[in-house]
C-alpha positions in Angstrom: 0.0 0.0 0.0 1.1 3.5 -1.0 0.6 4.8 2.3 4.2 5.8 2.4 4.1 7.2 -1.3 7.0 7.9 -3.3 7.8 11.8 -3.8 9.9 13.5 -6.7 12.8 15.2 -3.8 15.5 15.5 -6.4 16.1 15.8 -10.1 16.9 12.2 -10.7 13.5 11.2 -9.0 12.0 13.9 -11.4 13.5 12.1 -14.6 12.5 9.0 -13.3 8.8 9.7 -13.0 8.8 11.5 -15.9 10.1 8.3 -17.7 8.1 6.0 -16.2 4.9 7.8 -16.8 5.8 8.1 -20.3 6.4 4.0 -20.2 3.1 3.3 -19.0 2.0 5.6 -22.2 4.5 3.3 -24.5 6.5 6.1 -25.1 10.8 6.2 -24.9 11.1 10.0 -24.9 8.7 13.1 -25.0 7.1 13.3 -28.4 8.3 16.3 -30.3 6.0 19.6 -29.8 4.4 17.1 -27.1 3.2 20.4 -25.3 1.0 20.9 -28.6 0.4 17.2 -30.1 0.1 15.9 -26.5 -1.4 17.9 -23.8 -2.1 15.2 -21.8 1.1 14.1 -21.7 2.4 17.5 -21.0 -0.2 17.7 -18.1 1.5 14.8 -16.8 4.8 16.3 -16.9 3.7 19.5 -15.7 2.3 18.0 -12.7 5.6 16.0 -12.1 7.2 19.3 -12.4 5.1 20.8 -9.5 5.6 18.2 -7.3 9.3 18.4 -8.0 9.5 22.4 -6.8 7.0 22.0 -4.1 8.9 19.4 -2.7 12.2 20.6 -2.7 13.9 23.3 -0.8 14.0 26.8 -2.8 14.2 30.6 -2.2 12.6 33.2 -2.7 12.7 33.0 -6.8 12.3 29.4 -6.7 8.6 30.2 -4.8 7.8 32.4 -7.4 8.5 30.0 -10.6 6.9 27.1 -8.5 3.8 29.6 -8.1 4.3 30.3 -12.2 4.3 26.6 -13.0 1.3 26.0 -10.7 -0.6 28.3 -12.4 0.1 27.0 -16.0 -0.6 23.0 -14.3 -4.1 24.4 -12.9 -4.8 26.3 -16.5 -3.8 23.4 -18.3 -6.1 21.3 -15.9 -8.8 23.5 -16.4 -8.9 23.1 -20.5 -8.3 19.1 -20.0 -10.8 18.8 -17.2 -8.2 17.7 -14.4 -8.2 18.6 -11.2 -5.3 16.8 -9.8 -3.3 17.5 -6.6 0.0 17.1 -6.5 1.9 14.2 -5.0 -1.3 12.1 -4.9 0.2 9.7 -7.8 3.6 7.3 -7.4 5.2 6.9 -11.1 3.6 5.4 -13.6 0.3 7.4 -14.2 -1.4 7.0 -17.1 -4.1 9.5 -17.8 -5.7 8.1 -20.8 -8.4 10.7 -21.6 -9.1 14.0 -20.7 -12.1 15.2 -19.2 -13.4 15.2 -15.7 -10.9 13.7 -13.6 -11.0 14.7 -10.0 -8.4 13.3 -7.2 -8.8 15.3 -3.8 -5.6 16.2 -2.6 -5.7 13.3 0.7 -5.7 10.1 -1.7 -2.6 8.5 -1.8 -2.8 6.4 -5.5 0.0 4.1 -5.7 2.3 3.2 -8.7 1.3 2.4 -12.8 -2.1 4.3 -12.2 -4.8 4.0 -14.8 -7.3 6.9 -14.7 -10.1 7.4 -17.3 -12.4 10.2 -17.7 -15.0 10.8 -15.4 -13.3 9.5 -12.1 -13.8 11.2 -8.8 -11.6 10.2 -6.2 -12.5 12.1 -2.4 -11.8 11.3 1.1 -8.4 10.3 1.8 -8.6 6.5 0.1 -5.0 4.8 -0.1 -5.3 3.0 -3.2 -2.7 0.5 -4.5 0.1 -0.6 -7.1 -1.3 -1.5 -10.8 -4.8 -0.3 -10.1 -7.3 0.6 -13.2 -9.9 3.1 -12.9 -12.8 2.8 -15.7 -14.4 5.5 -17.3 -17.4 7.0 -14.5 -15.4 5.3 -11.6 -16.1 6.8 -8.2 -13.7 6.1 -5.5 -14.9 7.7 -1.7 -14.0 7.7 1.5 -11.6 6.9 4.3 -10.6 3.2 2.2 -7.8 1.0 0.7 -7.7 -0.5 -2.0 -5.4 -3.2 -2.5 -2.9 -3.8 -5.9 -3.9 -5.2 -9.1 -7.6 -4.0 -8.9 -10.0 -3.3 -11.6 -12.6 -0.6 -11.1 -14.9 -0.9 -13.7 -16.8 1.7 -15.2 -19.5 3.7 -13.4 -18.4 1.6 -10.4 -19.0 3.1 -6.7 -16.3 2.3 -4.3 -17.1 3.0 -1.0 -15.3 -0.1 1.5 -12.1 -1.2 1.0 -10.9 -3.9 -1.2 -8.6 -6.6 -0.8 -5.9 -7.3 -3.5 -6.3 -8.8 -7.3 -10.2 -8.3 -7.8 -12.4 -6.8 -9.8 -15.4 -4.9 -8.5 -18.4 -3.4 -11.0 -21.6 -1.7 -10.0 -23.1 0.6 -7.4 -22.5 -0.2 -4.5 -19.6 -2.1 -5.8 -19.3 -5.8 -5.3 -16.6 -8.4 -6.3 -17.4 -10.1 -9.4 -13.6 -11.7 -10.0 -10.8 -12.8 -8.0 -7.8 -13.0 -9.4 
């Protein structure tokens, strides 16, 4: 459980997230003019970004380009429909659409995230490693969530879940164990 997540402290840790969510996307290196061909992928490093300079120690001109970059992530966010707090994701996030993704700033997510449209996660859930979100999914509450879970679309979630299942309908119940 990500209860302990991962945060970007340095610029290695940066790179590395960066990479790894661009893995989970099946991509080696950022796509050229990615900020206009790809804007969810720029989110995603934008976000990275944020984390990075509001986790690190800075000055006085560091708070101010940290407060620049903030503002870009949440006008960015506002075009793509995110509303994302930083260091709520471990590496491997894969946002694959835009629209209507909310994650209050409490959750803790763990690594290799898969978030569709439409997802609201509130409360302060700890969710796990390698867990898929479907398109509608709603995530609330004080919970966890084990690894390897499937959420499926228009899914409720609102008691915890043990590892490797798959959970459908509202309220959301257990239709395979892995």
């Amino acid at each position: 459980m990500p209860a302990d997540l991962e945060t970007i402290r340095s610029k290695d840790d940066l790179g590395r997230f960066i990479a790894l969510d661009l893995e989970a996307r099946g991509l080696k290196c950022l796509p050229r003019f990615y900020q206009i061909r790809k804007p969810i992928v720029y989110y995603t490093v934008l976000l990275r970004k944020v984390e990075y300079l509001e986790n690190k120690k800075r000055g006085h001109l560091a708070d101010l380009w940290c407060k620049f970059m903030q503002l870009r992530l949440k006008r960015l966010g506002a075009k793509l429909g995110f509303s994302i707090a930083p260091n709520t994701f471990g590496p491997g996030l894969y946002l694959v659409h835009w629209g209507s993704i909310v994650i209050s700033s409490d959750a803790r997510i763990g690594p290799n995230a898969r978030v569709h449209s439409c997802v609201n996660v509130s409360g302060s859930p700890v969710i796990g490693k390698s867990v898929y979100l479907g398109p509608g999914a709603v995530v609330a509450g004080n919970i966890t969530i084990g690894d390897n879970v499937t959420v499926g679309a228009n899914t409720v979630v609102s008691t915890s879940l043990p590892d490797n299942v798959t959970v459908l309908g509202n309220p959301a119940r257990v239709v395979k164990k892995a």
